[in-house]
N, C-alpha and C positions, 0 to 999 in steps of 0.2 A: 534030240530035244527031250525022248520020253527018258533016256538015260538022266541026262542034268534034273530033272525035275525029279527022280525017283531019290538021287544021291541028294538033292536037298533037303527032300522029305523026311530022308534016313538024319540027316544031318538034326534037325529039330528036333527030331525025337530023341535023337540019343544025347541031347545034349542038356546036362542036369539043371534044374531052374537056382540061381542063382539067386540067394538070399539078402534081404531087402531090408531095409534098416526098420522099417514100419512092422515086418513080421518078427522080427528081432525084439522089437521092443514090446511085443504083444506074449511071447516068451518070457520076456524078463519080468512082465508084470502080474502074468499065471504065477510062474515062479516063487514072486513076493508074496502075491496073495496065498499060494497054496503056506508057502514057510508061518505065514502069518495063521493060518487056521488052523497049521498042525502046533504053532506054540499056545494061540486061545486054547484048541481043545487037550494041551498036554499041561496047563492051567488051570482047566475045569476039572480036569481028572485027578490032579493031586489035592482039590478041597478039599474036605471031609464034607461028603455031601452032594459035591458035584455041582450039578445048575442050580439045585435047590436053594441050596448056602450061597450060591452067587447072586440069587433072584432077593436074598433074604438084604443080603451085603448091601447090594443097589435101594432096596426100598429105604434103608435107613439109612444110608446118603443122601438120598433125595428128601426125607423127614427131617433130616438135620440141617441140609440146607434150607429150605422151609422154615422152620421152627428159629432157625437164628436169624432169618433178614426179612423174612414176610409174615407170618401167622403164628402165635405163642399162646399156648393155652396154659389157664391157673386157675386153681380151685380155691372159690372162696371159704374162708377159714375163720370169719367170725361173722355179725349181724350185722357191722358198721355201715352197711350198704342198701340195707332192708328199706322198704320190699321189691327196690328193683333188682339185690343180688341177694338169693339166701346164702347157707351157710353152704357147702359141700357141691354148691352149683359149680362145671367148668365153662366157664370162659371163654373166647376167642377174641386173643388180640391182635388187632391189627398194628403191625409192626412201622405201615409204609405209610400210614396215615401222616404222619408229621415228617416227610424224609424230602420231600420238593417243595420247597421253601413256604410250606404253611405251616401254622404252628397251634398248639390245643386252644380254643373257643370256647367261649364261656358255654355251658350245660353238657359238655361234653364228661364222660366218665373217662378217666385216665389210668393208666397201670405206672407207677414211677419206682424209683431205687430212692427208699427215703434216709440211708446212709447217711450218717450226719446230721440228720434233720428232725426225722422220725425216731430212728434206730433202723439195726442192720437187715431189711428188707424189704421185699416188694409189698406196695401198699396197693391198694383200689378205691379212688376218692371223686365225684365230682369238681371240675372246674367253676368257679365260684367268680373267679377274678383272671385278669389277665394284664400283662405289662399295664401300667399306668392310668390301669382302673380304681376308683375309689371305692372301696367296699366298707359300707356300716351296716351294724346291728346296733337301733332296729328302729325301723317308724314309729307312728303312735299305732298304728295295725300290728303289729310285732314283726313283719315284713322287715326283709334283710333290701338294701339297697344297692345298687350301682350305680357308679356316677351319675347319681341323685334322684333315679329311675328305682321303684320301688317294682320287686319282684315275689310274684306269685309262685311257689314251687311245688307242683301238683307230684310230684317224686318222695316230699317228707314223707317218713316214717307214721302211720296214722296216732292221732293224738301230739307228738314232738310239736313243738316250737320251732322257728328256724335257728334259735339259738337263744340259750339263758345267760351267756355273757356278752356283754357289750362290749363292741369295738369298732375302731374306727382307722382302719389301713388306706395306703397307699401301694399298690403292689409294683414293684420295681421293674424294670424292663428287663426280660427274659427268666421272668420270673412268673408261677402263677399260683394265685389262694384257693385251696382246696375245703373242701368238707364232704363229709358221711351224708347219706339220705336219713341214718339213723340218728338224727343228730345227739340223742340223748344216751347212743351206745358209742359214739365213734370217737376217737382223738384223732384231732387234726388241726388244721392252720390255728385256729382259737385257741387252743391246747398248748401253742410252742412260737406265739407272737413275742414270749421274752428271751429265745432261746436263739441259737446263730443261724441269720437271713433270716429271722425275724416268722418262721412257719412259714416262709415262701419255697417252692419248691423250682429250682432254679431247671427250665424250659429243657436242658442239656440231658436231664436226668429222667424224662420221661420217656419209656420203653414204648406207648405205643396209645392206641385206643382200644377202652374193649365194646367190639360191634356186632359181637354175639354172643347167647346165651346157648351151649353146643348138650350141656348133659345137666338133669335128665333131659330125655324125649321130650315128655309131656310140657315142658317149660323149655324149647327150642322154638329163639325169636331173634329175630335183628334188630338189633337197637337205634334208633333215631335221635338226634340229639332234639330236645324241646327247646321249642318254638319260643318258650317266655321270654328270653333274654333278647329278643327281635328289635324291643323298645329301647334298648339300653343304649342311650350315646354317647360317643368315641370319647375317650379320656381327654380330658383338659377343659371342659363343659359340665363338671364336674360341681356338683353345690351340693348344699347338705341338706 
């Protein structure tokens, strides 16, 4: 008995353990992993630079993706906006504001592509009007109207008028009437009511909102859209 028990003993022992499809694949996946770290780090090594230039690569991938689908900054480049935007102020516009199915609000400031409309570039104007609002200038108060709602704009440029030309629009659906805070420095919808879509600037063409004011420092704020236009009721209610 102490014989059979010693020969079996011997038996277990010398007999080599038998590889196991679960240890196998625990091999083939170091394996992968290691081939894989030795190409990232034979990658990193032929940059010029190294991680450095890679760290540099990634951030402005991630800025560029940024910068084309959520957040766009633009310096403003004339008064037309004054004194809610000066000249050389940047920006921040919000890209995503108009991208789930709502669309720019009367008081809202807009960034648009006024191509064809304007001429060939990005403008910065106040929402004024929107589809199927009626917009005149002026009361017997010089007040600029909304379907038939007379509007107070604590945003004018100090001294302007809300506007020295008279008019009297329909703005069309997916379309919206802009103007300057400056009204006496700005061309806009007034400016190109005889001109193709009538100075409407067609819903499609607007890049975004701008919902902050990012440089200088000292004038870094987020923008609210005002409250005036609250009274204004829905198109088709609409009287003079």
């Amino acid at each position: 008995m102490d014989t059979e028990a010693q020969d079996a003993e011997r038996d277990r022992s010398s007999t080599p353990p038998e590889s196991t499809p679960a240890s196998a694949g625990a091999a083939d996946t170091e394996g992968t992993e290691e081939r894989s770290r030795s190409a990232f780090a034979s990658f990193v090594a032929w940059l010029p630079g190294g991680r450095l230039t890679l760290g540099a690569l990634f951030s402005v991938a991630v800025l560029l993706l940024v910068t084309t689908f959520v957040v766009q900054p633009y310096e403003i480049p004339s008064g037309s906006m004054e004194p809610t935007f000066r000249v050389g102020d940047r920006i921040l516009v919000n890209k995503l504001a108009y991208r789930f199915g709502s669309g720019p609000q009367r008081g809202d400031a807009v960034v648009f592509d006024g191509s064809g409309y304007f001429g060939d570039a990005d403008y910065v104007k106040r929402v004024a009007g929107v589809g199927g609002d009626r917009v005149v200038c002026c009361d017997k108060r010089g007040r600029i109207k909304v379907n038939g709602q007379p509007v107070d704009e604590p945003y004018l440029f100090p001294g302007d008028k809300p506007s020295t030309v008279a008019f009297d629009v329909v703005v069309p659906d997916g379309r919206i009437f802009v103007l300057g805070d400056h009204r006496s420095d700005s061309s806009d919808s007034r400016d190109h009511l005889g001109s193709p879509g009538g100075g409407m600037i067609p819903v499609d063409d607007v890049i975004g909102r701008a919902d902050w004011i990012a440089w200088p420092l000292g004038r870094w704020t987020s923008l609210k859209r005002p409250d005036v236009y609250a009274r204004v009721p829905a198109p088709g209610g609409a009287h003079g």
